[in-house]
C-alpha positions in Angstrom: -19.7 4.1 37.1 -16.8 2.8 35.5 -13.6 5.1 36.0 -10.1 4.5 35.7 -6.9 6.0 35.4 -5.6 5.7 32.0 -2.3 8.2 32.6 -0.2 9.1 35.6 2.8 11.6 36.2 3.8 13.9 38.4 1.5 17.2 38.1 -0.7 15.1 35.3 -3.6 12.6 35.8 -6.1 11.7 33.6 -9.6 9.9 34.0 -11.6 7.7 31.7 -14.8 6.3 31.3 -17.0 4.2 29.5 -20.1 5.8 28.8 -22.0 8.7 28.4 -23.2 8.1 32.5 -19.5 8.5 32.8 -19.0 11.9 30.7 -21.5 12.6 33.0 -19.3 11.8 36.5 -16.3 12.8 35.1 -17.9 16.7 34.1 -18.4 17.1 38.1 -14.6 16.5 38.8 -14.0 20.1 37.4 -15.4 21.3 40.7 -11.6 20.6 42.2 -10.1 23.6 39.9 -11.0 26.0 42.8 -8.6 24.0 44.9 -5.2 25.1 45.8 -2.7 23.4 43.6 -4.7 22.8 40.7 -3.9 24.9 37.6 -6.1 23.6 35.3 -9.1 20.7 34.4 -10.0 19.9 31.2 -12.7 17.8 30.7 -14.0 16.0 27.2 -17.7 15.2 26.6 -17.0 13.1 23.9 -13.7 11.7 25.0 -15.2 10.2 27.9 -11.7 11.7 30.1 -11.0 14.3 32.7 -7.4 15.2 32.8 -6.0 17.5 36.3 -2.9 19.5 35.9 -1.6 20.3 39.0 1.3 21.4 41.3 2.8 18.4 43.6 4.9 20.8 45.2 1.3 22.6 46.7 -1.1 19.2 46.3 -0.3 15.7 47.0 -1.3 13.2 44.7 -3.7 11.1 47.0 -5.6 14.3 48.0 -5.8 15.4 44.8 -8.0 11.8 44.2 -9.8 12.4 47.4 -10.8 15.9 46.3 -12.1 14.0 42.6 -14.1 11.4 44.5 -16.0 13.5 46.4 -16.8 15.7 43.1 -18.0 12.4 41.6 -20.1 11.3 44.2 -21.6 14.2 45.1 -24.3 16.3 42.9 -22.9 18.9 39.9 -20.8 21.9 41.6 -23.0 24.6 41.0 -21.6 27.5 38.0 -21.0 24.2 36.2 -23.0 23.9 33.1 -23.5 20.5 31.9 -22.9 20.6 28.2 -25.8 19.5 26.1 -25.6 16.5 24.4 -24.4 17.3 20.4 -26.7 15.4 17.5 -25.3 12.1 17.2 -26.4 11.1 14.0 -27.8 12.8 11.0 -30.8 10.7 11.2 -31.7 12.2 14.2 -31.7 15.4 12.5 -33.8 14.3 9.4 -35.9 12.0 11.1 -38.5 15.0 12.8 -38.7 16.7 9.5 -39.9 13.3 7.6 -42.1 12.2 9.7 -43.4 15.4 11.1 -46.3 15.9 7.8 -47.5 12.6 9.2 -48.7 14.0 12.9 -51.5 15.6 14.0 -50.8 19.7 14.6 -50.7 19.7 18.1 -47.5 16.8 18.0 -46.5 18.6 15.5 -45.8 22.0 17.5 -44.7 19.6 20.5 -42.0 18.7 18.2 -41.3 21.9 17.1 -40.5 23.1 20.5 -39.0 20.2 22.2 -36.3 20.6 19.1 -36.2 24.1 19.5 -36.0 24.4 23.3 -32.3 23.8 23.7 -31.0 26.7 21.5 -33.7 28.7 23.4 -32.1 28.0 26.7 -28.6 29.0 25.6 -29.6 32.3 24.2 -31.1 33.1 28.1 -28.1 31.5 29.1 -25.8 34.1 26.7 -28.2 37.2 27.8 -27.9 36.6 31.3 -24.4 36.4 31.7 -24.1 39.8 29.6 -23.0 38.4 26.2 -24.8 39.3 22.8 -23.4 36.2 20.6 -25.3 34.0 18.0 -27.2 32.3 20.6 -28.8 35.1 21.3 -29.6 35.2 18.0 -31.1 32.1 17.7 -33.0 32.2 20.6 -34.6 35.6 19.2 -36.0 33.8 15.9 -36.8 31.3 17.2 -39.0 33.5 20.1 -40.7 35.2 16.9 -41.6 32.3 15.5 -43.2 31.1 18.9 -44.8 34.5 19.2 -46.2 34.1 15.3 -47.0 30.5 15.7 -44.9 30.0 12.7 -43.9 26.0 13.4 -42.8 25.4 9.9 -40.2 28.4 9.9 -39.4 27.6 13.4 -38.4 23.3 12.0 -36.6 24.7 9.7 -34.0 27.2 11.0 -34.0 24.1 14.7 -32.7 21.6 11.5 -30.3 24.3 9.9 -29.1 25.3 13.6 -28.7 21.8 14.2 -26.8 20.8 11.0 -24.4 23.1 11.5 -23.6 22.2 15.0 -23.7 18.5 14.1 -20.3 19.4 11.5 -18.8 21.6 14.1 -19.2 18.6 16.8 -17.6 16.2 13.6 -14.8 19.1 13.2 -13.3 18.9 16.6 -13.9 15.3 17.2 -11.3 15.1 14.1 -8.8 17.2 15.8 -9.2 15.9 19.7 -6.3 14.1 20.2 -4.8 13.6 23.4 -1.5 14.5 24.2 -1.6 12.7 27.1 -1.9 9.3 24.8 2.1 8.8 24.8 3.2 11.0 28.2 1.7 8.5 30.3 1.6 5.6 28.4 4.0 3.1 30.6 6.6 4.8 33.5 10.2 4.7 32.9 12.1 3.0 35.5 15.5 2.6 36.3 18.1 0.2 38.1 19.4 1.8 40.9 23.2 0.5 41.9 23.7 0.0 45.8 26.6 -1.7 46.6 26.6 -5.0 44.6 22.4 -5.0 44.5 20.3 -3.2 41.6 16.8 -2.1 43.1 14.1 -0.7 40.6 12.8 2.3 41.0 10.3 4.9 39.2 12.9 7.0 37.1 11.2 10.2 38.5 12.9 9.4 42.2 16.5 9.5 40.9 18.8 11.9 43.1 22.4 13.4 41.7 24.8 11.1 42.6 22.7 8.1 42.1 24.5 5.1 40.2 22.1 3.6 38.0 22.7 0.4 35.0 22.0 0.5 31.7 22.0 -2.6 29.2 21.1 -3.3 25.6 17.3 -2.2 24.8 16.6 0.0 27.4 16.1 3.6 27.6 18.4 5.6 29.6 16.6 6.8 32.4 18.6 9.6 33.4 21.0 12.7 32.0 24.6 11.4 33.5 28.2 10.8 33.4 29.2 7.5 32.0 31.5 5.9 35.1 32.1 2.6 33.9 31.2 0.4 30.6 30.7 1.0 26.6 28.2 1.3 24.5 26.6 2.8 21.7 23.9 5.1 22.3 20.8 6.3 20.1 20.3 10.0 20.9 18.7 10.9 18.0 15.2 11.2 19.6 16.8 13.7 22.5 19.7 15.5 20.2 18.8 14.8 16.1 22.2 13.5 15.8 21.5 10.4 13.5 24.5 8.6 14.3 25.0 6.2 17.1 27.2 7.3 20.0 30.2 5.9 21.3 29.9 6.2 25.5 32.2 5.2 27.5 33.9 6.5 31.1 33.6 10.6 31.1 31.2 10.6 28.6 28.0 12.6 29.0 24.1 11.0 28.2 20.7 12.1 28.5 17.7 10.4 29.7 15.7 9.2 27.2 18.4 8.1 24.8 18.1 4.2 24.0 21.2 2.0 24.5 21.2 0.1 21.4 24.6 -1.7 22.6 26.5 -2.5 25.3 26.3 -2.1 29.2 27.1 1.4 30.7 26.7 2.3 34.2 25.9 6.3 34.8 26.6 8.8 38.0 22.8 11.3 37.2 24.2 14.8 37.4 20.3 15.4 37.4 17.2 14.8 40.0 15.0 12.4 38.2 12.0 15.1 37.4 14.8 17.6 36.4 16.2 15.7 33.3 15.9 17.0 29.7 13.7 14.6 29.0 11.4 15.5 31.9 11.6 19.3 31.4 10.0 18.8 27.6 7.6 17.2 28.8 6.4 19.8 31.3 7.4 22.4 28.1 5.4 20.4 26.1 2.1 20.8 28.3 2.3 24.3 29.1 2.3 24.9 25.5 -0.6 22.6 24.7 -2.3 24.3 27.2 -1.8 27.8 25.8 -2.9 27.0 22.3 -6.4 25.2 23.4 -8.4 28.4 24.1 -8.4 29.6 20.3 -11.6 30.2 18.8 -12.8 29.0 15.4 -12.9 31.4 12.5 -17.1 30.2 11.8 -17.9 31.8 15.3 -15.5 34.7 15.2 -17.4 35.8 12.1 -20.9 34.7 13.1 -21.0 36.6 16.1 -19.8 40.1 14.9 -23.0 40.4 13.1 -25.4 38.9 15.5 -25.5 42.7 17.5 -26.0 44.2 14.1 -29.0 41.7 13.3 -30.0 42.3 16.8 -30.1 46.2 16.7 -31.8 46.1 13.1 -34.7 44.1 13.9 -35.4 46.2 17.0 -35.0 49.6 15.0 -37.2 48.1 12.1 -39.9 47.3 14.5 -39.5 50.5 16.5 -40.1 52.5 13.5 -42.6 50.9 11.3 -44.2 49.1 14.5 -45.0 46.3 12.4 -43.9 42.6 13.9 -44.2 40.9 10.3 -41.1 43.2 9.3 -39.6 42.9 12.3 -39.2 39.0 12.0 -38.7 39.0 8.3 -35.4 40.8 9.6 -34.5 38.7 12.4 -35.3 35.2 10.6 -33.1 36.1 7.6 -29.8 36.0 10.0 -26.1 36.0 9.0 -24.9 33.1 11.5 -27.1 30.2 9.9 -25.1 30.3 6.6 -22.0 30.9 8.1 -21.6 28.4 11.1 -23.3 25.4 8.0 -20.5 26.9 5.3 -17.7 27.3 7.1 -17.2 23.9 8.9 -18.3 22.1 5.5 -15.3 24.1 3.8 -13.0 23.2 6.2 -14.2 19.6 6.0 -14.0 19.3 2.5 -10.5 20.3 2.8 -9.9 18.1 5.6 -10.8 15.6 3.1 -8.4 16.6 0.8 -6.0 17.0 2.9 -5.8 13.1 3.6 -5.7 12.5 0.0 -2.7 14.4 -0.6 -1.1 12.6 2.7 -1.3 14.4 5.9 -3.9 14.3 9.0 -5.4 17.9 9.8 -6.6 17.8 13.8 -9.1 20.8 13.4 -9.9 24.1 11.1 -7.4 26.1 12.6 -4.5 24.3 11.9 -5.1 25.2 8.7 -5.9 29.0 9.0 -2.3 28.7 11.0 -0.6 26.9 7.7 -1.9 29.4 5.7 -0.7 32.2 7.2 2.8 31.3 8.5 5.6 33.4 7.7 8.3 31.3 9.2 8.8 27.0 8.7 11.1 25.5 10.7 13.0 22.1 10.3 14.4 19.5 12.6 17.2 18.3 10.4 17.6 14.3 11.7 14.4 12.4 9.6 12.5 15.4 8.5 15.2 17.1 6.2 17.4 14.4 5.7 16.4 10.3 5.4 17.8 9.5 9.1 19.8 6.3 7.5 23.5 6.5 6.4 25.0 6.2 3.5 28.9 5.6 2.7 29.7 8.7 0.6 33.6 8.6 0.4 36.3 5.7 0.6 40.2 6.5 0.9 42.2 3.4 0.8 45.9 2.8 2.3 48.8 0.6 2.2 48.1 -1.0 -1.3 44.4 -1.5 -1.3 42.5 -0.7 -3.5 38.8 1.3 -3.2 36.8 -1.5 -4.8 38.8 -4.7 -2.6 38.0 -2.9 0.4 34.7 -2.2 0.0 34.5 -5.6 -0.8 35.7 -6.6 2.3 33.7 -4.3 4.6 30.7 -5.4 2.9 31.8 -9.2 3.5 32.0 -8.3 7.0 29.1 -6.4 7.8 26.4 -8.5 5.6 26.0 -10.5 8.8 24.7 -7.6 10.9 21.5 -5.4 10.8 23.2 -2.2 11.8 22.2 0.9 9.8 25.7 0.9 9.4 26.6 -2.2 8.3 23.7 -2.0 5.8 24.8 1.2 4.2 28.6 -0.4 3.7 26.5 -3.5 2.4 24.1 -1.3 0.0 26.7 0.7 -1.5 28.4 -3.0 -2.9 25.1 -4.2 -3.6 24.6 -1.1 -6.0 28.1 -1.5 -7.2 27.7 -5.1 -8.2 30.4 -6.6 -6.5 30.0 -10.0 -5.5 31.5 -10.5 -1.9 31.2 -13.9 -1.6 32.8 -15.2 2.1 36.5 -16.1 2.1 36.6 -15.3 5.8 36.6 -17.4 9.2 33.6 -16.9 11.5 32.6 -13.0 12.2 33.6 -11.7 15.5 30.8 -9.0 16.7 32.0 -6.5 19.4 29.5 -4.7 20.9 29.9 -1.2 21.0 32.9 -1.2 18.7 33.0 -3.2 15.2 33.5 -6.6 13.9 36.7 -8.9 13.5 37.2 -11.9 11.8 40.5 -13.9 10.3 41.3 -13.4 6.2 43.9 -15.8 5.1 45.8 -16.0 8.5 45.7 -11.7 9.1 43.4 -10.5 11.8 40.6 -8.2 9.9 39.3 -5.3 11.5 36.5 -2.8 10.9 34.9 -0.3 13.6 35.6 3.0 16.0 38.9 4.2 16.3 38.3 3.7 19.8 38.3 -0.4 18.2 41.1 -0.7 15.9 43.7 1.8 17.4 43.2 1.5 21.2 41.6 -1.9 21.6 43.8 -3.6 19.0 46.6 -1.5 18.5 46.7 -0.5 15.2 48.2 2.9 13.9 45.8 4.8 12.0 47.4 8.2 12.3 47.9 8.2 8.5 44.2 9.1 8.3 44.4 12.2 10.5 44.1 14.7 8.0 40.9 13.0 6.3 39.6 12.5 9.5 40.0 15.9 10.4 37.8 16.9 7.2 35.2 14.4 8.2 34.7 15.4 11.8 34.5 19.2 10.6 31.5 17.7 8.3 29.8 15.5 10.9 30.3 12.5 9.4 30.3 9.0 10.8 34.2 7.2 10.4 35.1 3.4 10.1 37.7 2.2 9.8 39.0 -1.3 8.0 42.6 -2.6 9.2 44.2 -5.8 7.8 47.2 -7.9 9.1 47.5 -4.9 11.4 47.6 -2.2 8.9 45.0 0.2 8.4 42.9 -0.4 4.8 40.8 2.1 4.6 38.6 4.7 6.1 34.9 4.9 5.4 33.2 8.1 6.2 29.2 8.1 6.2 26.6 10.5 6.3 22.8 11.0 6.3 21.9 12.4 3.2 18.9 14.8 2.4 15.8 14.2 1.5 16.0 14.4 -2.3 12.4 16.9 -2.4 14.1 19.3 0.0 15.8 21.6 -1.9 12.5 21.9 -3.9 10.1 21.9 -1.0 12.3 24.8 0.4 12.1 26.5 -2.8 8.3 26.2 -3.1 7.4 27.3 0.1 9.7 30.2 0.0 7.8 31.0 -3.4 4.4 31.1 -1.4 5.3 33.7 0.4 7.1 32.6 3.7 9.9 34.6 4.6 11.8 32.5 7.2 13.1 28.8 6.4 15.8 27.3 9.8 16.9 24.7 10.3 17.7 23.1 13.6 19.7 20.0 14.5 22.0 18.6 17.2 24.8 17.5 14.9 27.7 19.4 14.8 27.9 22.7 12.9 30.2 21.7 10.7 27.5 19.4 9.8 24.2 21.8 9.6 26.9 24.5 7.7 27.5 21.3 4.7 23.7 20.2 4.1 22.3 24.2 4.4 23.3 25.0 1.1 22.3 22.3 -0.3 18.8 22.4 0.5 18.9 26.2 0.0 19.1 27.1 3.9 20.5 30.3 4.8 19.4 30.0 8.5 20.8 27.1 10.9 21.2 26.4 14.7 23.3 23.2 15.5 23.7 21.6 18.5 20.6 22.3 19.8 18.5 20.4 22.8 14.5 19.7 23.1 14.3 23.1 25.3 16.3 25.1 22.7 14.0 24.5 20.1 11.0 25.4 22.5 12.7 28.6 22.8 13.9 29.7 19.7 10.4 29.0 18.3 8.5 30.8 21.1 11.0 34.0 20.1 9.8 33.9 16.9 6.1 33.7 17.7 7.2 36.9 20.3 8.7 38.6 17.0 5.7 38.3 15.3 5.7 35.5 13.2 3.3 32.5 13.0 5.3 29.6 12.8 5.2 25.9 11.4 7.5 23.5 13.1 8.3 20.6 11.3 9.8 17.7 13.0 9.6 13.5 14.1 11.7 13.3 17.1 10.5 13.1 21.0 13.1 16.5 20.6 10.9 18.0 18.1 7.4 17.4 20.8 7.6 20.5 23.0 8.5 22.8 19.8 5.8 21.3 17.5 3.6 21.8 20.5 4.7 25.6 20.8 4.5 26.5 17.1 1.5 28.0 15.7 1.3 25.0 13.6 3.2 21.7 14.4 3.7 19.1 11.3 5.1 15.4 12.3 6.9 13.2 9.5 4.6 9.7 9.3 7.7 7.7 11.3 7.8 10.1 13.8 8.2 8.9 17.4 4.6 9.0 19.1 4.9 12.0 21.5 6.0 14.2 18.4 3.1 12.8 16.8 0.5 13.1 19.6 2.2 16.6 19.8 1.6 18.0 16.5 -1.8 19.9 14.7 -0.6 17.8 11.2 1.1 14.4 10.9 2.3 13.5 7.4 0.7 10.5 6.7 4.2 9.9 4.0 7.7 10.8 4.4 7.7 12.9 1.5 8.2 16.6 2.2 6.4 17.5 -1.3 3.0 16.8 1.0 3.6 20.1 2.7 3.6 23.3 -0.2 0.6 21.2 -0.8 -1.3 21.5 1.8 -0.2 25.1 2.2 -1.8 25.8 -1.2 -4.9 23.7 0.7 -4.9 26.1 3.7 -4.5 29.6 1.6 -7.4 28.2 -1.2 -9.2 27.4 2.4 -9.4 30.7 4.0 -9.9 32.4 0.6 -13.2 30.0 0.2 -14.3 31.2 3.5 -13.8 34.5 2.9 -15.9 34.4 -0.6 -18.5 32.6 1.6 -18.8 35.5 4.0 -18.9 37.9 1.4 -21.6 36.0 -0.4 -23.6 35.5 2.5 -23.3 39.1 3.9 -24.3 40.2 0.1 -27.2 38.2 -0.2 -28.4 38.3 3.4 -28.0 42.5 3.3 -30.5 42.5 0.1 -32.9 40.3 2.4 -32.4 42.4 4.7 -33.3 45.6 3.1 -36.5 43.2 1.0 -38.1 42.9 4.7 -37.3 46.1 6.1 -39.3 48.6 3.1 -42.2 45.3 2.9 -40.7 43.6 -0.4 -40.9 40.1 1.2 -42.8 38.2 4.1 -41.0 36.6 6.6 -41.4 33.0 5.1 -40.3 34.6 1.6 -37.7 36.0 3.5 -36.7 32.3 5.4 -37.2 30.4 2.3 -34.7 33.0 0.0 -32.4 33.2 3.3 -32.5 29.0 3.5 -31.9 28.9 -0.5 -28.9 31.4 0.2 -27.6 28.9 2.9 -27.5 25.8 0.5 -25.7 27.6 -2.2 -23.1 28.5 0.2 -22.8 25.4 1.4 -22.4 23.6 -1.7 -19.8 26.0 -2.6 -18.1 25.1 0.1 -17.8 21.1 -0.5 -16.4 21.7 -3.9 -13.0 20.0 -4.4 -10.1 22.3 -4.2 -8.3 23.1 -7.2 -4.2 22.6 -6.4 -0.9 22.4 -7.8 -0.2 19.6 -9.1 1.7 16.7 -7.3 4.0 14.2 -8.0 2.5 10.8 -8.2 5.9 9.0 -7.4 5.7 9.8 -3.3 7.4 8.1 -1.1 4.4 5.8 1.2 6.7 4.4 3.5 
């Protein structure tokens, strides 16, 4: 035995193994969900894991692991059904029926009953806990066959039963995909100020009050009050607002922001499990945990007629007291075709999917995208490109629009800020040469650059920068700047010789497919499009229109979006989130369906039933014409095999066919469906020129 823990939080551990031995260890560990404190275990066969959500308020960590170790080493808790081992490989499916005409009779029945005795099992398994499901149907035809002696019938319908479970098994292994991959991955720490020593502690232990430092690189460990440095601050993952932020003394940050510049030192205003960051996480699981106990469409289906085939076969034989009859009803069942057909549809158009450029985690993700009636979008990366560009320059004091620019771009060529590259792109596609005539570039952090031009001091940065730190008036510039903030943009400014140049204002532009994506899925038959962001609402209220938005919430937080998209669930919709941001997780988590841009960060992506595997928004009417053309495929299926199977039906109840005419018309019936169901979907066309990167 070969266990370890792979992830560890507060209220959330998770186990993993090696081998199947291990699956085997780790199945017993659900033993401790009797004990007080424990709210839930999950454990994955195939994963190899065991993951134990649990209340540290009620149960301590280390006697929650002395509770799992004596489940492991102790024998199966009894009421816990070890799950049978799922066909690994088609071969092991094929291989009886090839090499079964080359046995003797009596290996041959062997075979036929050692392949058959599972699905028995599990039908007495269904019937004694009170449920009439497909298993019980199973077990029923395959008991007539026993009864007749009918090995050949009885191979066939084990190797049907088995197919079909085999693509089920492939289905989900598809969509399993632990969230727990990026909760746990590393703990965040923080350095704790006392007195003129820094001590490093787990982030989690943080108390309000508690001084902690912050330098270039590092997340921020904890939602504060800036009491002493500057820096510029990346909250886009926490807030959506593209922009970096200026922080200094009074100003207010949340854990899980990165500090792309600078050195700040922050007062928490929050315990260190109590952040934002810490409270989407929890969000984040409870909704995970909600959404896991939906059942597949195949099974819903399947088992609503298995009573009917049931009660059919039983009145048949009760009335004409003939057994033949009685089988020929029972063998030609409804839930072969459909559990084979409907988990090759939605395979084929997980396949499709991937073509077009998104990953579908399971079959009812796309039942979920086919039916949603509301899409909403995170703003920062997933409406708009989450990069800057300069869209407006006003020069002052004699310059002119093309020297300054020309200048700027001079300046900021040096420097890999997304800033500096959108002042140096815009020349670039200008075509102005900006060849240096300056002295060396002077790079303050948090604030802007400064070098000497002919003898003058040159200047571009914050306001903060050129009026405060250097002194120079920019007042002129109030009005503009005025506009700009009302639009969210971002502001430098360029002084010369201590006079202000210019003022730059930059913004991050939308997605050019937007408008029409909004368009097309409005079109389809969705009745809601929002937007949410954390920029400014002057901001959200200038890009709306433009994309063809008529419903926006701005400066919103990770638990606001949780919210508003659990009202709308509560209202009746199903919803698609779409979003990239560790902001977006606990909302793409809650939504019906959850879509993640392809450079989204990983907990959004661990988070959400689709990730994008471009960062072209054209991917997703797409795959909505996918998941409709989907369910419509199942449904002909049904239809088709409910037709056909009915007419069997009524063959072997008034004599028309024998039971293996009946098996053989029923199997026939099966393949048809299930080559229907692996044809390739026809779709809209879609534009070859996607973006891949």
């Amino acid at each position: 035995m070969a266990l370890s823990i792979v992830h560890d939080l507060p209220g959330r551990i998770r186990l993993r193994g090696a081998s199947r031995e291990d699956a085997h260890v780790l199945s017993r560990g659900r033993g401790v969900r009797s004990r007080a404190g424990v709210l839930d275990v999950r454990h994955s066969a195939a994963g190899v894991s065991l993951l134990v959500l649990y209340d540290p308020s009620v149960l301590e960590r280390a006697d929650l692991l002395l509770a799992l170790h004596e489940a492991f080493i102790t024998e199966p808790v009894a009421g816990v059904e070890m799950p049978e081992e799922p066909p690994q490989t088609l071969t092991g499916l094929f291989l009886p029926l090839a090499i079964r005409p080359l046995m003797p009779m009596g290996l041959r029945q062997l075979l036929a009953l050692k392949q058959a005795w599972p699905r028995l099992k599990k039908g007495l398994g269904s019937l004694i806990r009170g449920a009439l499901d497909v298993d019980v149907l199973d077990a029923a035809a395959i008991g007539l066959c026993l009864l007749r002696r009918d090995f050949r019938t009885l191979t066939s319908i084990s190797l049907l039963l088995g197919l079909g479970e085999f693509l089920e098994q492939w289905t989900r292994k598809r969509s399993e995909e632990s969230l727990a991959n990026s909760l746990g991955a590393q703990s965040v720490k923080a350095q704790l100020r006392r007195g003129e020593e820094e001590i490093v502690i787990d982030a989690t232990a943080l108390r309000v009050g508690d001084v902690v430092v912050v330098r270039q690189g590092q997340f921020i460990p904890a939602d504060g009050v800036v009491m002493d440095g500057e820096g510029l601050v990346d909250q886009s993952l926490m807030t959506g607002e593209a922009a970096l932020q200026e922080k200094r003394a009074g100003k207010a940050v949340f854990a899980g922001s990165l500090l792309e510049e600078g050195e700040i030192f922050i007062q928490a205003t929050e315990d260190g499990d109590k952040t934002v960051w810490r409270r989407t996480l929890h969000l984040l699981q409870d909704a995970e945990q909600r959404k896991a106990g939906i059942q597949g469409q195949a099974e819903r289906l399947a088992s609503r007629l298995a009573p009917f085939s049931l009660a059919l076969a039983a009145l048949v034989f009760l009335i004409t007291r003939d057994p033949r009859r009685a089988a020929a009803v029972l063998l030609v069942d409804y839930s072969c075709a459909i559990k084979l057909a409907t988990p090759l549809a939605v395979l084929s158009a997980m396949r499709q999917a991937t073509g077009l450029g998104a990953t579908v985690r399971g079959g009812r993700h796309l039942e979920d995208l086919a039916k949603a009636d509301a899409f909403v979008f995170d703003k920062t990366g997933t409406l708009t490109m989450a990069s800057p560009v300069v869209k407006e320059i006003v020069p002052y004091n004699g310059w002119s629009r093309v020297e300054a620019l020309r200048l700027a771009a001079c300046l900021e060529e040096h420097f890999p800020h997304p800033v500096a590259k959108a002042v140096v792109h815009l020349a670039s596609e200008e075509g102005l040469d900006h060849a240096e005539r300056h002295a060396t570039v002077e790079y303050v952090a948090a604030h802007g650059v400064a070098s000497c031009l002919d003898g003058q001091r040159v200047l571009l940065g914050s306001r903060h920068f050129v009026e405060e730190d250097e002194e120079v008036d920019v007042s002129q510039m109030d009005t503009v700047v005025e506009a700009w903030n009302t639009e969210g943009r971002t502001i430098l400014y360029l002084a010369v010789g201590g006079e202000l140049a210019a003022g730059f204002a930059l913004e991050d532009p939308a997605r050019p497919e937007a408008a029409a994506v909004v368009a097309s899925l409005r079109a389809s038959g969705v009745k809601r499009v929002v937007m949410l962001t954390g920029d400014l609402e002057g901001m959200a209220a200038r890009m709306a229109p433009e994309i063809g938005v008529t419903e926006w919430i701005s400066q919103v937080l990770p638990d606001d979006k949780f919210r508003y998209i659990k009202e709308l669930k509560e209202a009746g919709y199903v919803v698609a989130m779409v979003g990239d941001g560790m902001n977006d997780a606990a909302a793409l988590a809650e939504a019906s369906v959850g879509c993640c841009m392809r450079q989204g960060a990983d907990m959004a992506r661990d988070a959400a039933d689709v990730v994008l595997s471009t960062n072209d928004l054209t991917v997703l009417p797409a795959l909505r014409a996918l998941s409709v053309a989907t369910l419509g495929r199942i449904r002909r299926n049904f239809a088709f095999i409910v037709g056909i199977n009915s007419l069997l039906l009524l063959g072997g109840l008034f004599g028309f066919s024998s039971p293996a005419l009946g098996a053989l018309l029923h199997n026939s019936g099966t393949i048809a469906a299930a080559l229907n169901a692996i044809r390739p979907y026809s779709l809209p066309m879609i534009p070859e020129n996607r973006q891949r990167s």
